[in-house]
Structures are given as structure tokens and as C-alpha cells.
C-alpha positions as CSV (number, residue, x, y, z in Angstrom):
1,X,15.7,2.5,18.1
2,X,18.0,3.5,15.3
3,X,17.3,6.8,13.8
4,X,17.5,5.5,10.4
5,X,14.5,3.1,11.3
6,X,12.2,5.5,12.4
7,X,10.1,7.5,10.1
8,X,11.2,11.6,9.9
9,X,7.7,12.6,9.9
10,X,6.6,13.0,13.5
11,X,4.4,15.5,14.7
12,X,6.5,15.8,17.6
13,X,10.2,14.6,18.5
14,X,10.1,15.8,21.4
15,X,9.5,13.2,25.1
16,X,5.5,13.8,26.3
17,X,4.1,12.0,28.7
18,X,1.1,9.9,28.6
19,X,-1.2,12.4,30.0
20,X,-0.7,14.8,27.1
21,X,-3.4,13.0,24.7
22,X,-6.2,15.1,27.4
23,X,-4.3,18.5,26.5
24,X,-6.0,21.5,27.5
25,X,-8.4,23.1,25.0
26,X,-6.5,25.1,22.4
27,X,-3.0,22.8,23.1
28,X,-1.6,21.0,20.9
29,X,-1.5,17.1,20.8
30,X,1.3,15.5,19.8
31,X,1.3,12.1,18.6
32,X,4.0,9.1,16.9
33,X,3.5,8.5,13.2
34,X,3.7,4.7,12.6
35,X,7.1,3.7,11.4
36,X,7.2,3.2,7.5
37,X,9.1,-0.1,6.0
38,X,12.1,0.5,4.4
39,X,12.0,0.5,0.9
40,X,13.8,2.1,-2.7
41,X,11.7,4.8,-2.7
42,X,13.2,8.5,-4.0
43,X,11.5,9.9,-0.8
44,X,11.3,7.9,2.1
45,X,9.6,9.8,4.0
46,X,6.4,10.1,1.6
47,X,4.2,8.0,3.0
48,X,0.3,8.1,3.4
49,X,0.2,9.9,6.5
50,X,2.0,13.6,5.6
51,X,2.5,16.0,8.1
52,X,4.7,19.2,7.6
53,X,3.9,22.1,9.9
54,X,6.0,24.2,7.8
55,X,4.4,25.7,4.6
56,X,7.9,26.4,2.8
57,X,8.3,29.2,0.6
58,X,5.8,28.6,-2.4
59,X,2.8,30.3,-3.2
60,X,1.4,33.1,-1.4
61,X,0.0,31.6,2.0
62,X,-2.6,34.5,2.3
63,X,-3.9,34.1,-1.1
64,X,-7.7,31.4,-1.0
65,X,-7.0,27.5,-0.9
66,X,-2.8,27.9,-0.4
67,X,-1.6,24.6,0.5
68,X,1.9,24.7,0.8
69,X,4.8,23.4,-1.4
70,X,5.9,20.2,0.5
71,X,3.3,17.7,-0.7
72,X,3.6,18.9,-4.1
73,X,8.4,19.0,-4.1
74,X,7.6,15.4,-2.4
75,X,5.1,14.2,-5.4
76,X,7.5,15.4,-8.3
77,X,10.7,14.2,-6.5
78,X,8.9,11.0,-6.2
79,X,7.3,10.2,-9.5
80,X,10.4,12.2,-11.0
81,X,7.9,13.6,-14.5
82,X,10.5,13.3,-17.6
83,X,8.5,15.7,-19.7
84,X,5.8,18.7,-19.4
85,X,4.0,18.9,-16.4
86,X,0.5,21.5,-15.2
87,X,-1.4,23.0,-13.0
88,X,-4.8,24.0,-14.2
89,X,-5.9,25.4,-11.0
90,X,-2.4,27.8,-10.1
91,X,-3.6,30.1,-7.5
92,X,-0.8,32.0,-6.4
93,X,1.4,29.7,-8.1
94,X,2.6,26.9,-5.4
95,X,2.9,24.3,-8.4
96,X,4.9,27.0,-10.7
97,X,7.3,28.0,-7.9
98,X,8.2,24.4,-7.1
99,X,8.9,23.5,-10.5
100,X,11.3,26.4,-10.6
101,X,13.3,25.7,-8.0
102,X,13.3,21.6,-9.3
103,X,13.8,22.8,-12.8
104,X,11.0,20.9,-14.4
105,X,8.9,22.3,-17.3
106,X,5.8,23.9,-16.2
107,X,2.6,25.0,-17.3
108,X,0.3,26.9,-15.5
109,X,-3.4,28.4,-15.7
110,X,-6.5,29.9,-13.1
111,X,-9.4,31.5,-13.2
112,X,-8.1,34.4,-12.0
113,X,-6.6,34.8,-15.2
114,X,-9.9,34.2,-17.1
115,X,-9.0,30.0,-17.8
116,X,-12.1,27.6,-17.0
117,X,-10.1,24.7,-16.3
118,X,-13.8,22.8,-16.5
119,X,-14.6,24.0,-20.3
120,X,-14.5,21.1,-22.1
121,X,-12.4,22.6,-24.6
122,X,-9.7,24.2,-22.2
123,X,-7.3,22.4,-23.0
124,X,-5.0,22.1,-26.1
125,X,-5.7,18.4,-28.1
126,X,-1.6,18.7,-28.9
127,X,-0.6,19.6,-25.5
128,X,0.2,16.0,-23.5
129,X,1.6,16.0,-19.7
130,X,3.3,13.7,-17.7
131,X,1.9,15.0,-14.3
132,X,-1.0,17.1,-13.3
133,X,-1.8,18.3,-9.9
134,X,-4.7,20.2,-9.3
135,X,-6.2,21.5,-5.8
136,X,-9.9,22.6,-6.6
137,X,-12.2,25.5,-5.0
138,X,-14.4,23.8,-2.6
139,X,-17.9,24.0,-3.2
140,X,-19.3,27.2,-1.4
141,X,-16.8,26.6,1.6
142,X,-14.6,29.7,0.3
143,X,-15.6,31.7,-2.6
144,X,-12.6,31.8,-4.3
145,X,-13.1,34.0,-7.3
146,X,-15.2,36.9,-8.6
147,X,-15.5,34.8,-11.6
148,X,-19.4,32.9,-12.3
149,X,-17.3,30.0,-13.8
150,X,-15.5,29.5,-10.5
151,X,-16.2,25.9,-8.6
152,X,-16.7,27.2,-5.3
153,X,-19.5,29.4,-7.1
154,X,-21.6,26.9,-8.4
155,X,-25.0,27.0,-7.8
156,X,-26.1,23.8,-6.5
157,X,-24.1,20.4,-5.2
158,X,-25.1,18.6,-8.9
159,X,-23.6,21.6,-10.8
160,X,-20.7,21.9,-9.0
161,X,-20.0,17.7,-9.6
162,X,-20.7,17.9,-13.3
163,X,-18.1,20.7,-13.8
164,X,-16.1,19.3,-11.5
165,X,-16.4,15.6,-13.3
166,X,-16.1,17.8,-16.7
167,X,-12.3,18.7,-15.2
168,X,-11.3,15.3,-14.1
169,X,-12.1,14.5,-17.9
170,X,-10.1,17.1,-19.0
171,X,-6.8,16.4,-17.1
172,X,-7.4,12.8,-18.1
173,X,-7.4,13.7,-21.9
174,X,-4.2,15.8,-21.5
175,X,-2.5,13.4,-19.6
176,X,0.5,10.7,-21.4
177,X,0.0,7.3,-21.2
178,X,1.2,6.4,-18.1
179,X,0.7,10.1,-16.6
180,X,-0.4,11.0,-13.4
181,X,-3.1,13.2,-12.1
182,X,-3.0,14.3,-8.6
183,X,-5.8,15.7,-6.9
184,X,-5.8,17.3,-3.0
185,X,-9.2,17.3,-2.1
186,X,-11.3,17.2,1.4
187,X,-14.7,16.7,2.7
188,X,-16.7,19.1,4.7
189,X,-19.8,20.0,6.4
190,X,-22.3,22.1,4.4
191,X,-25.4,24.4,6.2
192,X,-27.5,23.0,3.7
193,X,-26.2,19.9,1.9
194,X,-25.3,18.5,5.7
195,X,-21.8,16.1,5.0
196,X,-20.1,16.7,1.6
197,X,-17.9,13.7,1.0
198,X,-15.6,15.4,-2.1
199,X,-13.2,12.2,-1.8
200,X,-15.9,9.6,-2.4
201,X,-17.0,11.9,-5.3
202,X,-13.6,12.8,-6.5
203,X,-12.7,8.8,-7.2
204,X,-16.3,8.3,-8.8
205,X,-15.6,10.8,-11.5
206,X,-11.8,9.9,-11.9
207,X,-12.9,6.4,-12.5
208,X,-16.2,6.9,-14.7
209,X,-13.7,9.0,-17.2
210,X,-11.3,5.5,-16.7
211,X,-8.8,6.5,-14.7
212,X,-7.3,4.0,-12.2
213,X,-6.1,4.7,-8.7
214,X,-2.4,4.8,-9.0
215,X,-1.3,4.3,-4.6
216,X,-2.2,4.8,-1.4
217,X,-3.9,8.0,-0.5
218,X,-2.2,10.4,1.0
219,X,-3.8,11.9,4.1
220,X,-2.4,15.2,4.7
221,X,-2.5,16.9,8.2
222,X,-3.8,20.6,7.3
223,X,-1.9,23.1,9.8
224,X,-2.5,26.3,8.8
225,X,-6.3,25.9,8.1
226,X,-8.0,29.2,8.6
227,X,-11.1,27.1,10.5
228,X,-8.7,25.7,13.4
229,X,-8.6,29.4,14.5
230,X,-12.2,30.0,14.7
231,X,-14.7,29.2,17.7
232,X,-18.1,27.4,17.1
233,X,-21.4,27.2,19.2
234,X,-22.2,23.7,17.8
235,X,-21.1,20.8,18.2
236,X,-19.1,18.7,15.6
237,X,-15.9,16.3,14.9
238,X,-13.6,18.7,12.9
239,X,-11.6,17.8,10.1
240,X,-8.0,18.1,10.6
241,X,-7.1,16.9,7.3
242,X,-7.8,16.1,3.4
243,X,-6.5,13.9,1.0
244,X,-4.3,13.4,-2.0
245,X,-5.5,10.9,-4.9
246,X,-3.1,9.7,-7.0
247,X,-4.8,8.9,-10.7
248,X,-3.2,7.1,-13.7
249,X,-4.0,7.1,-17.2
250,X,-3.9,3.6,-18.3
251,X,-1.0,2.5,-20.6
């Protein structure tokens, strides 16, 4: 097959026989990505399934939540914003650093620095951007912050979703007509709440505030993930991934 046919992203390039898929415990398992069709897009290789091993140098990769650069250089590359674009939730400052290096207007806020992304008045009424990407604190998964205000702090499941519905409001107000809101977000197991499906709940608020799903989701592989290095005495299915939602604010 010509190389030109065959999509980049492949977890492995390299020959493995059959036998592999029963790898040893603690081996990795390398698999074929299906091949994408060929069309106009500004990245071919963005397609829903995104795996990139390599982090790239964004961010801080030891700072909470880091989730690498690529998705994020692939999304703007793709969607190409003409005007201002955010990140409410900065971190370490993944977004920022990207939009540096693609020379795209940024603006960029966290908790750490004292901003509530999910006040409903955090945001400036004359402030309007052509793409938001956000990547929230999990709910109790990984305390992120000292800070009460802090998502991953709330106190139960229903407080965490009515801030976190308050912030999907929030970066739908401050986007353009025609703007896009991206949102990397996974599901997990809680001790007490059992399954915590923060997809489903992510596209419930994004379309009660009237946002519209813009494409595909993308499912992104998560290397890296401080969990994969950890062993358990129970027995579960792990996660080896979470998603990116694309949102638009109707024109």
C-alpha cells in the first residue's frame, strides 16, 4: 500500500506478529489505526482516533491535568481561528505556548491565578473569541488547586455539574458566531459515585445552553497518564483514553 494512502497515525509502524495482541502484562500492544479517506482537510491526519505518544514541548508535563500540545497545534491548524482565541482553564500554559509558536492571539486565565472560570460574570461582555479550548479539573479524581472554587474540589457530583454547566455557559457567551468551543474531557470511576460518565454530561450542558455539536469526537489515546503506572487489587476495564468535543455557537 502506498504510503500516501495510509494514515500517519499508527501506534506502531513497526511488523508484529499476530500473537502480540496477548502481550505480557506491563507490554505494550500495538495495534493499526483504520485508514482515513482522503480529503481537503488542513491536517490529514486529524482524525477521530488521535494518538501521539510524544507530548511536545508545551506546558509543563509535571504540572496537574497536562495534556500535551499536539491535539491542541492540530485543532488551531485545522479550524485556522482568524481572530482572538482562550483558554479559561491555562494550567501551565499548553494553550498559550502553542499559540506562540503559531502566532495566533491569545488569552489566557486559571485558578491558580485567582480566575473562576465558572463565575457567571468571569468573563468580559466586550471580549468575543473565535476558539475556546478548555481541559477541566476532574471531579475529585486530582485535586488540582488549593483554591475552594476549584472543580475538582466541589463538594458533591450535583455541584460540581452546575459549575461546571455554569462554564459551558460562559464560553458559549464569549464565543463569535460561528466560534468554536473545545472541550477534552473523560469519564472515570468514582469510590463513591461508582461510573462518572463527564462526556454524556459534558454534551447535556453544551446543548441545554444551545450549543450544537460541531464533528466527530475525537478519542484521544492518553499516554502519559499517571494511573497506567499504578497497580490495583480490584478488578476493573481501565480507561486508556478521553475525548475531545467540538461545540459551535450557532450562526
Amino acid at each position: 500500500m502506498h504510503a500516501s494512502t495510509v494514515n500517519p497515525f499508527y501506534a506502531a509502524r513497526f511488523q508484529r506478529p499476530a500473537s502480540s495482541i496477548s502481550a505480557e502484562p506491563g507490554k505494550p500492544v500495538y495495534a493499526k489505526l483504520p485508514q482515513a479517506p482522503i480529503n481537503t482537510s488542513p491536517v490529514p491526519h486529524l482524525t477521530s482516533l488521535y494518538h501521539f505518544s510524544r507530548a511536545g514541548e508545551y506546558g509543563d508535563r509535571s504540572y496537574p491535568g497536562n495534556c500535551g500540545g499536539n491535539l491542541i497545534k492540530d485543532l488551531l491548524r485545522y479550524f485556522q481561528p482568524g481572530g482572538l482565541v482562550c483558554d479559561p482553564m491555562a494550567g501551565s500554559g499548553t494553550f498559550r505556548d502553542v499559540c506562540e509558536e503559531l502566532r495566533i492571539p491569545c488569552m489566557s486565565w486559571d485558578i491558580h491565578d485567582g480566575f473562576d472560570a465558572c463565575d457567571p460574570q468571569a468573563f468580559d461582555a466586550n471580549e468575543a473569541f473565535d476558539f475556546i479550548w478548555a481541559h477541566p479539573a476532574y471531579w475529585r479524581q486530582k485535586l488540582y488547586a488549593d483554591d475552594a472554587r476549584d472543580l475538582s474540589r466541589a463538594a458533591t457530583l450535583e455541584i460540581f455539574l452546575r459549575r461546571y454547566g455554569q462554564f459551558i455557559r460562559n464560553c458559549g457567551r464569549a464565543l463569535k458566531p460561528g466560534g468554536k468551543l473545545a472541550i477534552l474531557m473523560g469519564d472515570y470511576c468514582d469510590r463513591e459515585e461508582g461510573f462518572v460518565p463527564l462526556t454524556f454530561h459534558t454534551k447535556r450542558l453544551a446543548f441545554q445552553c444551545g450549543l450544537v455539536q460541531h464533528c466527530t469526537d475525537i478519542i484521544r489515546f492518553s499516554h502519559g497518564a499517571s494511573s497506567s503506572r499504578k497497580v490495583y487489587r480490584s478488578s476493573f476495564i481501565p480507561g486508556l483514553h478521553d475525548v475531545c468535543m467540538i461545540f459551535d455557537r450557532s450562526k
